[in-house]
N, C-alpha and C positions, 0 to 999 in steps of 0.2 A: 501449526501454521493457520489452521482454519480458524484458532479464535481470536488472530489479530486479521484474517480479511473475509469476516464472515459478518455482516450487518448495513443496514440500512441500501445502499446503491451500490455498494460492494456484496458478491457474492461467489463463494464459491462452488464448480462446475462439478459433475460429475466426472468428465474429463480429466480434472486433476486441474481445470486451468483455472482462473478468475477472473471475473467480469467485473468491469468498473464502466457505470451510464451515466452518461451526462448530454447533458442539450437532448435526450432522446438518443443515442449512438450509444453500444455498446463497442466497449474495447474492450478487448481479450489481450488475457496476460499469461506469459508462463513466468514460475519463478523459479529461482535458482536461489540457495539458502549458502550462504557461508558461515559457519559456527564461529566463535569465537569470544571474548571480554565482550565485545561490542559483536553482535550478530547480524549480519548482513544482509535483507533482503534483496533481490533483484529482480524486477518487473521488468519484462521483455513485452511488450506487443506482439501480438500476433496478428493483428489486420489493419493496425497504424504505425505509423514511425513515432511511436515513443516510449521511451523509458523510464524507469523510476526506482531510485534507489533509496530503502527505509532499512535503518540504523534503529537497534534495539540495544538496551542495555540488559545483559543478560542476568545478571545481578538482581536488580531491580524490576523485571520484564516489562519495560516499558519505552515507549519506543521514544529515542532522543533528537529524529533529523529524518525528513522526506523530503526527496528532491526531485523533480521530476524533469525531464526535455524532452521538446516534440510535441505532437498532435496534440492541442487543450491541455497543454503540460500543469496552467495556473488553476483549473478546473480541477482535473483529475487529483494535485497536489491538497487542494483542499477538500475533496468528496473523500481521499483517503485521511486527513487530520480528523475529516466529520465522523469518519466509521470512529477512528482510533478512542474520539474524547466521547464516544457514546458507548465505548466498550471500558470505559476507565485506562486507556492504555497508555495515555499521555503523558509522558516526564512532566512535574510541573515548571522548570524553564523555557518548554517550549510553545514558544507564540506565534498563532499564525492568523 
């Protein structure tokens, strides 16, 4: 899990949680993993009301769909595309 949210404004805690800053605010996330064809991340906030849900293809390990709602959803949704295409992590049909 750490080396799809471990780079640039994404970081992982010692906690176990992960920090995503933007405008200067850090939001804290816990995640929850569902395995599968397609594997499931799921980003909870902890000190905002927002969530975000990133789709991996397990196959290929590379992520196909991030979605985010709530607090800077459109921020947070691209500071996490920017970690992903700066880790090589990006399906290349996905445009964001």
């Amino acid at each position: 899990m750490e080396e799809f949210l471990n780079c640039g404004a994404v970081k992982c805690l010692k906690t176990g949680q992960f920090c995503v800053e933007v405008d200067g605010i850090r939001v804290l996330f816990n995640v929850e993993v569902n395995l599968g064809a397609v594997t499931q991340l799921k980003l909870k906030s902890a000190n905002y009301k927002v969530n975000c849900n990133v789709e991996v293809d397990t196959r290929t390990e590379r992520v196909i769909s991030v979605e985010c709602v709530g607090f800077k959803e459109e921020k947070i949704r691209l500071t996490l595309l920017d970690c992903f295409k700066e880790r090589g992590l990006l399906h290349k049909g996905l445009i964001f």
